[in-house]
KEKE-3310 file (N, C-alpha, C; in steps of 0.2 Angstrom, whole numbers, plus 5000, padded with zeros to 4 digits):
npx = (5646:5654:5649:5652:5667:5668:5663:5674:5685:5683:5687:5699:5716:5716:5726:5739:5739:5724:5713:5709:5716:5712:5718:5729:5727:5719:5728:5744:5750:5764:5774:5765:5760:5750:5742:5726:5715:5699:5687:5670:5656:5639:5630:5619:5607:5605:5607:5600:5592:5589:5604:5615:5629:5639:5657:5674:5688:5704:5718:5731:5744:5760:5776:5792:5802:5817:5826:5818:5828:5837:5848:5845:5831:5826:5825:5814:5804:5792:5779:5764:5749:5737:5718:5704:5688:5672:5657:5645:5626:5616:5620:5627:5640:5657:5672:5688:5705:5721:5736:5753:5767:5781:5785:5786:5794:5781:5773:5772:5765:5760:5754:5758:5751:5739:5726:5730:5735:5745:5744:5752:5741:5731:5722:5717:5712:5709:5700:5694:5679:5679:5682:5693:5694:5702:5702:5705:5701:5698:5694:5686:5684:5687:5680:5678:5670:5668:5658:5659:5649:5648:5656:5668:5665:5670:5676:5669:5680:5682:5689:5696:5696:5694:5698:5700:5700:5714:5724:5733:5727:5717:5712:5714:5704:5693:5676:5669:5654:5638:5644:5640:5641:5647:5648:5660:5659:5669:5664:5668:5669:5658:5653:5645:5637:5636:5628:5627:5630:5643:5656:5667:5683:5696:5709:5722:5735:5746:5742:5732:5722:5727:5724:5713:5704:5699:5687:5669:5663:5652:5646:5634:5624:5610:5594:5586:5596:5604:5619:5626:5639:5643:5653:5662:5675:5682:5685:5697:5689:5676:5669:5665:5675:5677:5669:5658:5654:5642:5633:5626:5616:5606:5608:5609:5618:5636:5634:5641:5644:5645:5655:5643:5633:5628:5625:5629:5621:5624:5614:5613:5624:5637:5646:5662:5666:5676:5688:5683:5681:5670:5653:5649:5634:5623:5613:5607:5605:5607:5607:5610:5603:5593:5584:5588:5590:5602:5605:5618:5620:5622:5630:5642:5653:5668:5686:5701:5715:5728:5740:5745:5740:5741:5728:5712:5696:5679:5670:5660:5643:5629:5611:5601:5588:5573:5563:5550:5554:5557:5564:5579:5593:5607:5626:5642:5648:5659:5670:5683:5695:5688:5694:5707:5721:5719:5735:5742:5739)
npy = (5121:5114:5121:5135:5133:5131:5143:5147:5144:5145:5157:5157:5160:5154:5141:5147:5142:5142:5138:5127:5123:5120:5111:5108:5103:5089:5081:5072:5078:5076:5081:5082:5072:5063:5055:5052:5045:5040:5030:5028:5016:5012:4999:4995:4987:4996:5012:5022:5009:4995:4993:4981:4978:4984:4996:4999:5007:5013:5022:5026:5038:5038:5047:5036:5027:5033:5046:5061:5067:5056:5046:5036:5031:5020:5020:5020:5033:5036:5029:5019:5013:5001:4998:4988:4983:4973:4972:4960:4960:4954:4940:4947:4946:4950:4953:4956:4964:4969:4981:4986:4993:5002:5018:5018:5023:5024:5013:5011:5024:5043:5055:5071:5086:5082:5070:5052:5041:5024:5007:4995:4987:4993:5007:5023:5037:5054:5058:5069:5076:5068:5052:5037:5020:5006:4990:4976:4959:4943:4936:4945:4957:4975:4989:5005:5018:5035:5049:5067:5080:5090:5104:5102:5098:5109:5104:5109:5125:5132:5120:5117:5105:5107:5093:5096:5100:5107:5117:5114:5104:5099:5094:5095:5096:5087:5083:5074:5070:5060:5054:5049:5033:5019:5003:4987:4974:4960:4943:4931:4923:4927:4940:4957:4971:4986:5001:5015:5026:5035:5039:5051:5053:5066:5068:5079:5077:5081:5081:5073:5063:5068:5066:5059:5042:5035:5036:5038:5039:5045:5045:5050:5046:5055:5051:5061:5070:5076:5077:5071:5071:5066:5067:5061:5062:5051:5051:5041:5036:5036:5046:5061:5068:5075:5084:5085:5091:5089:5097:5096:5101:5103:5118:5126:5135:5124:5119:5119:5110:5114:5108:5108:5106:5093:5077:5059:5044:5027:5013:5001:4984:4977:4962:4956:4938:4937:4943:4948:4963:4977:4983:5000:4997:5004:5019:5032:5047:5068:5083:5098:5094:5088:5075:5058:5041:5027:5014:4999:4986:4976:4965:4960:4968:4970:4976:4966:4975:4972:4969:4979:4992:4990:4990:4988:4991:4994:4994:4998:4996:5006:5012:5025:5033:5041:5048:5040:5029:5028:5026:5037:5037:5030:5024:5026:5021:5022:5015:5016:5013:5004:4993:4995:5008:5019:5016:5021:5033)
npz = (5370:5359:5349:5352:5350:5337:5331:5336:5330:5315:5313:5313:5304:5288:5280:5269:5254:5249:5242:5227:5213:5198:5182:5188:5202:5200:5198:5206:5222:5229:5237:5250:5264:5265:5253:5242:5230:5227:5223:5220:5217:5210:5199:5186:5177:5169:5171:5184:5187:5199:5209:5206:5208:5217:5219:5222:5221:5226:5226:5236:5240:5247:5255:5251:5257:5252:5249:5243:5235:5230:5219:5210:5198:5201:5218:5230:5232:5231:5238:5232:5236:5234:5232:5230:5228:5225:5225:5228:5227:5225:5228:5241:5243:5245:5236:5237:5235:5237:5235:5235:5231:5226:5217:5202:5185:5172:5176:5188:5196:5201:5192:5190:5189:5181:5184:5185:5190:5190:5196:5189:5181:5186:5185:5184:5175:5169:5156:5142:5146:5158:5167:5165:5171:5174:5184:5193:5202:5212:5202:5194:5185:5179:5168:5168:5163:5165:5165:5168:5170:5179:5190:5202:5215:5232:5245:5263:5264:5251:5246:5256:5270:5288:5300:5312:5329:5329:5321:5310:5307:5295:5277:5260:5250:5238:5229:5215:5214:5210:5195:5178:5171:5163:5163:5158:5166:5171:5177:5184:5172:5167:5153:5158:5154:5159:5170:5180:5194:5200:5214:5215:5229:5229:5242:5252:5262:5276:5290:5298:5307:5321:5339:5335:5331:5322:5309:5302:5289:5276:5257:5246:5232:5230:5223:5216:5213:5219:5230:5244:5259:5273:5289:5304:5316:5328:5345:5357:5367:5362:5359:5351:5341:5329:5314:5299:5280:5268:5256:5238:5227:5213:5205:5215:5226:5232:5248:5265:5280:5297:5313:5322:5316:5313:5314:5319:5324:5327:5325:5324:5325:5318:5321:5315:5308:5306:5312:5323:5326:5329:5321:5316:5305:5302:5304:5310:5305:5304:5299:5290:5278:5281:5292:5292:5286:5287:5281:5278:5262:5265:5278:5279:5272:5274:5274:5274:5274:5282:5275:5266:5268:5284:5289:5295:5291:5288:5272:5259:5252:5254:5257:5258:5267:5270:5285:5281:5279:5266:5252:5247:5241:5238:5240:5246:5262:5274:5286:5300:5311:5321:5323:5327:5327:5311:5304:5295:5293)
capx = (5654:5656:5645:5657:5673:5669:5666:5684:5689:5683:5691:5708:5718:5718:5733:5741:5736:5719:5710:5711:5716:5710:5717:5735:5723:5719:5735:5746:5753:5771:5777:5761:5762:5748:5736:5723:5708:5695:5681:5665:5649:5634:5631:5614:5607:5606:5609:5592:5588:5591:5607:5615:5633:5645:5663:5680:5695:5705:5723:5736:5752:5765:5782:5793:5809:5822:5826:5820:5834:5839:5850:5842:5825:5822:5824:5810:5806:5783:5777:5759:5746:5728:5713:5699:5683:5668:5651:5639:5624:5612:5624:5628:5646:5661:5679:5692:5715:5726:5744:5758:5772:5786:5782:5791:5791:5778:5770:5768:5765:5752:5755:5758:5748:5732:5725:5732:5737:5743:5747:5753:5734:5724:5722:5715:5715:5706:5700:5692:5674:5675:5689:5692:5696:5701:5704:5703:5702:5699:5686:5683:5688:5680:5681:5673:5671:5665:5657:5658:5648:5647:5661:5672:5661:5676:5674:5675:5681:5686:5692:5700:5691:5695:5698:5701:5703:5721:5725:5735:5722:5714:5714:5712:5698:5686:5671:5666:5650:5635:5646:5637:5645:5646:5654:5661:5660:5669:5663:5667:5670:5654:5652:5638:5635:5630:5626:5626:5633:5648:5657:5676:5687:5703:5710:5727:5736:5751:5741:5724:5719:5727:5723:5707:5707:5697:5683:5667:5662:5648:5645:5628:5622:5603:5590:5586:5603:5606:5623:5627:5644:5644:5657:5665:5679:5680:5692:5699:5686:5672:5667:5666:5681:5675:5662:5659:5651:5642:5627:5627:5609:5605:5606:5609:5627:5636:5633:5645:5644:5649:5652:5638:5625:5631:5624:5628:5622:5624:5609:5614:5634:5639:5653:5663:5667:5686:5693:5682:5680:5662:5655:5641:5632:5616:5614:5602:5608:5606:5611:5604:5600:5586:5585:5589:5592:5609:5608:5620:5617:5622:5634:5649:5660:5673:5689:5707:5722:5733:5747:5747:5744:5741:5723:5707:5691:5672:5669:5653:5637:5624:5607:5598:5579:5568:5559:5545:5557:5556:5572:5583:5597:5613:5631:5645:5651:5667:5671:5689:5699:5685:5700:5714:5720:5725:5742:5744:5736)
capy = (5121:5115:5129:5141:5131:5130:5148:5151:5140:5149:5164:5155:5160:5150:5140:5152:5139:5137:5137:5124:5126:5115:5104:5105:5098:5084:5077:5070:5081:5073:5084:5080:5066:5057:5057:5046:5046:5034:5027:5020:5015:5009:4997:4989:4985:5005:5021:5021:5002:4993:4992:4974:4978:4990:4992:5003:5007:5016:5023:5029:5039:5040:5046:5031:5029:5036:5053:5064:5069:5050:5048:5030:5029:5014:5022:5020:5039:5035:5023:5018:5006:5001:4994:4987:4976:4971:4971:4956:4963:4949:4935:4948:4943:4954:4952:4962:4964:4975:4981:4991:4995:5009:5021:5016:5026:5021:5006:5013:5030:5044:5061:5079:5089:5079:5063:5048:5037:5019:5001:4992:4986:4995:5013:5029:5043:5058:5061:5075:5074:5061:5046:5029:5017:4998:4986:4970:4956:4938:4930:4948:4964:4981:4994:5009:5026:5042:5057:5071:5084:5097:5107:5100:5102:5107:5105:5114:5130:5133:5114:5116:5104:5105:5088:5094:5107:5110:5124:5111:5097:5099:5092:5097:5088:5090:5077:5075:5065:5057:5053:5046:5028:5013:4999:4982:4969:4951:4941:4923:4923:4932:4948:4962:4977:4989:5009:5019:5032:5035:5044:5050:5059:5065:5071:5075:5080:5083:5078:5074:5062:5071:5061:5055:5034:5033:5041:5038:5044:5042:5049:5047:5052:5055:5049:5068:5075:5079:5072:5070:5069:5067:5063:5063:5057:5051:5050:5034:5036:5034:5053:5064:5074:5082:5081:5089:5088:5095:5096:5098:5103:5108:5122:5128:5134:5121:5120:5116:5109:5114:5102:5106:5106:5086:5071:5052:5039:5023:5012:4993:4984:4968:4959:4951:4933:4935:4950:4951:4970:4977:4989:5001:4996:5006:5025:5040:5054:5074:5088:5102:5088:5084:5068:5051:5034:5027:5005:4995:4983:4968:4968:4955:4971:4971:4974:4966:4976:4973:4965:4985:4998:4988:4993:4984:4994:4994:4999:4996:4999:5008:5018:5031:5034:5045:5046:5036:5023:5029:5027:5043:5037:5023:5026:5023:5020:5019:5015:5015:5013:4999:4987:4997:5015:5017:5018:5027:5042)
capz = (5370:5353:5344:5354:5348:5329:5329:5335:5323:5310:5313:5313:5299:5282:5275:5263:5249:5253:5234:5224:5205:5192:5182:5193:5207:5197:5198:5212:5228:5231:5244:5254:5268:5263:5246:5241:5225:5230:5216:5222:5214:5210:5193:5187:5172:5166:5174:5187:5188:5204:5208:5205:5210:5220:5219:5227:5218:5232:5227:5242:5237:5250:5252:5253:5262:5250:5250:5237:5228:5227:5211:5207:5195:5207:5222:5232:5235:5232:5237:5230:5239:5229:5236:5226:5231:5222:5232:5224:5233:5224:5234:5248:5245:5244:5234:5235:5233:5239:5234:5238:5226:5226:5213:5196:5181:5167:5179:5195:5197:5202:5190:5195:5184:5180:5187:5180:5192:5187:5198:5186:5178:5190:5180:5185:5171:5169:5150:5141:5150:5161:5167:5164:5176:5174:5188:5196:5208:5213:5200:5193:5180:5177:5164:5167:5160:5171:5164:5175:5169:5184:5193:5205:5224:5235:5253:5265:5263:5246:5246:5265:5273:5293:5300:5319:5332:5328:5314:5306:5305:5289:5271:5254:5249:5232:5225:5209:5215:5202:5188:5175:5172:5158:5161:5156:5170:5168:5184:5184:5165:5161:5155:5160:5152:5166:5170:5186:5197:5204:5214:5217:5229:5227:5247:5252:5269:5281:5295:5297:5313:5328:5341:5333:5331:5316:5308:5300:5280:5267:5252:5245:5228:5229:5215:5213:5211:5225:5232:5254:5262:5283:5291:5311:5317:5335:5351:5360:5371:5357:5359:5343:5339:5326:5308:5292:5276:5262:5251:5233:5226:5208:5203:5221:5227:5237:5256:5269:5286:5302:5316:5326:5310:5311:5320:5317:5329:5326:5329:5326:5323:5315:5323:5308:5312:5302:5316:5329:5324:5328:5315:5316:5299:5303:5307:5312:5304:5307:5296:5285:5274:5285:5296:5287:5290:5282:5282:5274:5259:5269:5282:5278:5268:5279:5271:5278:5271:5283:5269:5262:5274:5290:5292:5291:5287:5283:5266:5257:5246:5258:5256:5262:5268:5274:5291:5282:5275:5260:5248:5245:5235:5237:5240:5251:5269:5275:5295:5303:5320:5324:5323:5329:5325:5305:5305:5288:5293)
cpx = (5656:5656:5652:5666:5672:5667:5672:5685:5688:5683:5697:5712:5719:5726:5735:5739:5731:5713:5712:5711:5717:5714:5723:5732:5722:5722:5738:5751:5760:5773:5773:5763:5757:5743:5734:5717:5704:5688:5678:5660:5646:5632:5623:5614:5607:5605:5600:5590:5591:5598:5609:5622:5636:5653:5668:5685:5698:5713:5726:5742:5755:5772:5786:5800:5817:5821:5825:5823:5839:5841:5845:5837:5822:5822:5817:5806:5799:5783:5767:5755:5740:5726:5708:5696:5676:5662:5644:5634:5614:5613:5628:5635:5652:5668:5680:5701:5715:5733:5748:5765:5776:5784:5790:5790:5787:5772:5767:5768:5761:5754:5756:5756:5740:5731:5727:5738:5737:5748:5747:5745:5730:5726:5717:5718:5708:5708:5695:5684:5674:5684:5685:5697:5697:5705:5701:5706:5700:5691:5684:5687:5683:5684:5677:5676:5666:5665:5655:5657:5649:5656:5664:5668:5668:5672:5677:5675:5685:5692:5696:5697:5697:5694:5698:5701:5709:5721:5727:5730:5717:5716:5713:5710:5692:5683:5668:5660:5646:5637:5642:5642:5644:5652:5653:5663:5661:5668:5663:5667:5661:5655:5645:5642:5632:5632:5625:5627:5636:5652:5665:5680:5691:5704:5718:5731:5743:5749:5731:5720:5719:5727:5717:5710:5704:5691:5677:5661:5657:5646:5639:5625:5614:5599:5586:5589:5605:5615:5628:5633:5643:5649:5659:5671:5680:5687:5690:5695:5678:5667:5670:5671:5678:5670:5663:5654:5647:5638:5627:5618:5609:5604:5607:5618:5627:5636:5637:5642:5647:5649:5647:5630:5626:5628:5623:5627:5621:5620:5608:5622:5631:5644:5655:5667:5676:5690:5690:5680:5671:5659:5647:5637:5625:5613:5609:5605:5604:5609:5606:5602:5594:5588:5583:5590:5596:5609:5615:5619:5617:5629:5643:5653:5666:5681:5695:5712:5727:5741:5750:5747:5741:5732:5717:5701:5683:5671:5664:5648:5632:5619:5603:5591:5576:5565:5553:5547:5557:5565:5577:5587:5605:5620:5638:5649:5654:5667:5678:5689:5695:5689:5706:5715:5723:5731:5746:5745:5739)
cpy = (5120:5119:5135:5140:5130:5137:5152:5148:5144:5154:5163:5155:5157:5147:5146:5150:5136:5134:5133:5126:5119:5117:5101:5100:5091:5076:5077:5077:5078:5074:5083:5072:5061:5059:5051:5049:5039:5037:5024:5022:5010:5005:4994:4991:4992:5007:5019:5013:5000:4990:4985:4973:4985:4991:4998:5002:5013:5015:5029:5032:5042:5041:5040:5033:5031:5041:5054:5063:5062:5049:5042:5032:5025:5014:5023:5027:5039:5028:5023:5009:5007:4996:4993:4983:4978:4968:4967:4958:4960:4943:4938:4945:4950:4954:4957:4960:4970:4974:4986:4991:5001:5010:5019:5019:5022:5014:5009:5019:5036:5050:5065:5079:5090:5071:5062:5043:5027:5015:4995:4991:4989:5003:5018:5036:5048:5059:5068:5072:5073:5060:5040:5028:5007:4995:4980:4965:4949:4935:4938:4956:4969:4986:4998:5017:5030:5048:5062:5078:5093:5098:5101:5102:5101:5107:5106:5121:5133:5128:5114:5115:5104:5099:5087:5101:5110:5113:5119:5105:5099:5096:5096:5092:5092:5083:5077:5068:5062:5057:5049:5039:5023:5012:4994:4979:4961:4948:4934:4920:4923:4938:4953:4967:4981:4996:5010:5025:5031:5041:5046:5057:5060:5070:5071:5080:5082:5080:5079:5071:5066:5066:5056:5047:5033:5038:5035:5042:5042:5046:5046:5051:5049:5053:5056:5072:5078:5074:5074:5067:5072:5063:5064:5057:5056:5049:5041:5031:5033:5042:5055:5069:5079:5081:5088:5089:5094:5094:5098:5098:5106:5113:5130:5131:5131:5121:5116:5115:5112:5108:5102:5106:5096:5077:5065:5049:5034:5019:5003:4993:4978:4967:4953:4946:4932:4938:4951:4960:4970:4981:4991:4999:4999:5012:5029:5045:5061:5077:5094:5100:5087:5078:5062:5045:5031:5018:5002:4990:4976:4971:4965:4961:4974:4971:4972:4967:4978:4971:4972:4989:4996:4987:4985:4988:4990:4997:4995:4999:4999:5012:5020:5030:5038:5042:5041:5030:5023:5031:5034:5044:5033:5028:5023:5025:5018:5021:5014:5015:5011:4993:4990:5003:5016:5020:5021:5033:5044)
cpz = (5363:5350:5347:5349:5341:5328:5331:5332:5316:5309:5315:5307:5295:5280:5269:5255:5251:5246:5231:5216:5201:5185:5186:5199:5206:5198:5205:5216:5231:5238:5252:5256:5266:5256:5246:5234:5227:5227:5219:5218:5212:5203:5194:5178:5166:5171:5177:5188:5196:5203:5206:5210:5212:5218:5222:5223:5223:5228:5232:5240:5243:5251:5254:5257:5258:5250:5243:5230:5227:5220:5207:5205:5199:5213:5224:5236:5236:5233:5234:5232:5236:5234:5231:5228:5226:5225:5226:5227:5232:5231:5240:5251:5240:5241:5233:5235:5236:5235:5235:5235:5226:5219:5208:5188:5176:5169:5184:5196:5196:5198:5191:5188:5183:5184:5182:5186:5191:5193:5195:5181:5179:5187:5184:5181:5171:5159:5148:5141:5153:5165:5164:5169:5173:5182:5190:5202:5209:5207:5194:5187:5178:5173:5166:5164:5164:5166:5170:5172:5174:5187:5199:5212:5227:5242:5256:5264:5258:5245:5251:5270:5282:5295:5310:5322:5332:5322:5310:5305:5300:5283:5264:5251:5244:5230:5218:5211:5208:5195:5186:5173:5168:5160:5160:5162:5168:5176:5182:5176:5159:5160:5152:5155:5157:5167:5176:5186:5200:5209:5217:5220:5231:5236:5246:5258:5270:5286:5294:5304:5320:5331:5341:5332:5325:5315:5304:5293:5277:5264:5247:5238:5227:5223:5213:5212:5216:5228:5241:5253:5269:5282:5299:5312:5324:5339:5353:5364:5366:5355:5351:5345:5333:5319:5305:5291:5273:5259:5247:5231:5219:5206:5209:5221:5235:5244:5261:5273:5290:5309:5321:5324:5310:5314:5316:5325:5326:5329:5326:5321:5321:5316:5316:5313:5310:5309:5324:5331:5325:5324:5315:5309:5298:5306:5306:5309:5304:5303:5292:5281:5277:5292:5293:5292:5286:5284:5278:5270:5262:5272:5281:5272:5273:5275:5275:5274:5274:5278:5266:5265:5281:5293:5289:5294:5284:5277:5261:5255:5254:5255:5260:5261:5273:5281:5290:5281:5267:5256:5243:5241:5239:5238:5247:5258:5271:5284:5295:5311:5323:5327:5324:5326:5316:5304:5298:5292:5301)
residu = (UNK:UNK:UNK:UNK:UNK:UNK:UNK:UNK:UNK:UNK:UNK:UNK:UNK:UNK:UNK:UNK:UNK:UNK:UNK:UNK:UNK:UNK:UNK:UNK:UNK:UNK:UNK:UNK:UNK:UNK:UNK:UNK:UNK:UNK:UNK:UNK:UNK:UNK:UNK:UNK:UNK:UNK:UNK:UNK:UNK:UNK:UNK:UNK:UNK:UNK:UNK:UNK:UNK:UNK:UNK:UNK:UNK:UNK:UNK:UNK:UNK:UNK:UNK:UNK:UNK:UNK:UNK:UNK:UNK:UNK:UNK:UNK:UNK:UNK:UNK:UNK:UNK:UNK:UNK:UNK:UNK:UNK:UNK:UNK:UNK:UNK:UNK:UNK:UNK:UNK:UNK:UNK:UNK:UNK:UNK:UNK:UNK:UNK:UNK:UNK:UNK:UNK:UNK:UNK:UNK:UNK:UNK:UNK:UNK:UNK:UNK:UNK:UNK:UNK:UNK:UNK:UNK:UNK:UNK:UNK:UNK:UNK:UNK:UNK:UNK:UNK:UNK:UNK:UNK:UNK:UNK:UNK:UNK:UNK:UNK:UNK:UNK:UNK:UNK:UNK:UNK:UNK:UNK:UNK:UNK:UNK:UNK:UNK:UNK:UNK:UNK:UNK:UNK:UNK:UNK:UNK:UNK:UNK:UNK:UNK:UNK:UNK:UNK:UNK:UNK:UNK:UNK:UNK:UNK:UNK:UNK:UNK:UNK:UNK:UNK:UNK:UNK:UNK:UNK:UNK:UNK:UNK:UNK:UNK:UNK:UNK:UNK:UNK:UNK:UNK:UNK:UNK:UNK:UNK:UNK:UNK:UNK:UNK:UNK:UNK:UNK:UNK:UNK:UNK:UNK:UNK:UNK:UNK:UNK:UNK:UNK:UNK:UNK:UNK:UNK:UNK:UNK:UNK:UNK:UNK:UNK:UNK:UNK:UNK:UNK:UNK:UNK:UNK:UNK:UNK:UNK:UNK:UNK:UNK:UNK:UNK:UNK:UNK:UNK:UNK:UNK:UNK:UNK:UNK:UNK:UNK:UNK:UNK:UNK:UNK:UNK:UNK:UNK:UNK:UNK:UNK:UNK:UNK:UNK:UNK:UNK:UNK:UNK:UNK:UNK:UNK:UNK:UNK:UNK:UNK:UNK:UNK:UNK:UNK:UNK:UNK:UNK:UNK:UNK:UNK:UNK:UNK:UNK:UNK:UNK:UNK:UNK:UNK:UNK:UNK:UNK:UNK:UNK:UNK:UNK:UNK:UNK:UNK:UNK:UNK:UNK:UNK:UNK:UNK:UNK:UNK:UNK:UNK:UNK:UNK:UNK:UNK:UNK:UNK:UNK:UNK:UNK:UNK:UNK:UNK:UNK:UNK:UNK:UNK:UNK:UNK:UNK:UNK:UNK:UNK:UNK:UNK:UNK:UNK:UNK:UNK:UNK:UNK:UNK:UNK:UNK:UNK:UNK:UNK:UNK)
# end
């Protein structure tokens, strides 16, 4: 039945703007109902060492409740909400903030054009190469710089990724995964020198759950360049609605998924003791990738941002391993609608 149902689906006529074009992409989508660019990675002491720390920079751009064509500058016409945490993963302890601001010219605000989204300190720009990122949070501050040598992996279908059985339930959705990475961490009023990989991606919608309650995402960049996105999102019932995802391969042209090339099961939870929320932290996976094992670095990355968009979320440093146990390559995993449906999206 699915197999039958994803090939009607993909003989369902494309949006009219289904390509994305580079560097307008870049930049933010205003008239869309919701956007986000979300920055994760991995830090140790150089590029390939074992990591030491994780971290998340999560920006959200929403329209807010003034009209448009509102004459005021202060008129709250975007709003912009940020997420950031900081994954010690020595002491298996987690810090993060949130915020939620209406968009304000020169402080708050996400760019049409090019990336370059800024909350008040918390920074996300696209320069010539790469980006730089600065933000921070309880105890803690990060500078980074992003080199991003390779093209933009879109997803999908010419960056049109579907998210549902309905024509309209899909995203625009591209990754720019293993960036190469230098940065300046101050933690407690030391500061590291530290190198990784990172990986960031910019989506953005109209509609995207349907009746799904939540979803489960990782983004994984392999230690031989290789870089894995799965994803499914599931019904109220706990049934799959629908999966994705995409393998990028050197040298290779990228490889989508279909949702019946796609299997996550879930094969141990962590109840966190703040929420009472259960969280799978432990998964079986299935794809043209092969069959993997997807753990968590430790279980306590629970994040709670009900004060910004209502929601509270799993989001954390995970790695990947072969059926011998043998380590693949690091990245991140993001769980929803464990704790109630998220009310953004």
């Amino acid at each position: 039945m699915l197999r039958r149902r994803t090939l009607l689906l993909a003989a369902l006529p494309l949006p009219v703007r289904a390509a994305l074009n580079f560097p307008q992409d870049f930049g933010a989508h205003p008239d869309q109902a919701i956007e986000w660019w979300y920055l994760t990675g991995l830090l140790g002491d150089r590029d390939g060492a074992q990591p030491r720390y994780g971290y998340q920079l999560t920006f959200f751009r929403l329209p807010g409740p003034a009209a448009a064509d509102h004459p005021s500058p202060l008129a709250a016409r975007q709003l912009l909400l940020g997420h950031v945490a900081l994954s010690d993963l020595g002491a298996q302890r987690q810090r993060h903030a949130q915020r939620l601001l209406r968009a304000l010219p020169g402080a708050v605000q996400a760019a049409v054009g090019d990336c370059d989204v800024k909350l008040r300190d918390w920074t996300l720009r696209r320069e010539s190469g790469g980006y730089r990122a600065l933000f921070g949070g309880p105890g803690f501050s990060l500078e980074l710089e992003l080199a991003s040598p390779d093209a933009p992996l879109q997803q999908g279908e010419a960056g049109l990724s579907r998210k549902g059985p309905g024509p309209q339930q899909f995203s625009h959705y591209y990754s720019r995964p293993q960036l190469l990475t230098q940065a300046a961490l101050m933690l407690d009023g030391q500061r590291h020198s530290l190198a990784g990989r990172a990986w960031l991606d910019h989506e953005w919608s109209d509609k995207l759950l349907g009746d799904a309650v939540g979803w489960d995402w990782l983004g994984i960049n392999l230690h031989d360049g290789r870089a894995l996105t799965l994803f499914q999102l599931r019904r109220p019932d706990g049934r799959r609605d629908w999966a994705g995802g995409s393998l990028r391969t050197p040298g290779q042209p990228d490889r989508s998924f279909a949702p019946d090339e796609v299997e996550m099961q879930p094969v141990r939870h962590w109840t966190s003791p703040a929420t009472g929320a259960r969280w799978p932290v432990a998964w079986r996976l299935k794809s043209p990738a092969g069959e993997m094992q997807l753990r968590a670095a430790f279980d306590a990355q629970e994040i709670d941002a009900r004060r910004s968009s209502g929601l509270v979320y799993w989001e954390g440093v995970a790695r990947l391993f072969d059926g011998r146990n043998r380590q693949l390559g690091a990245g991140y995993l993001e769980l929803t609608g464990y704790a109630g449906r998220p009310p953004i999206l």
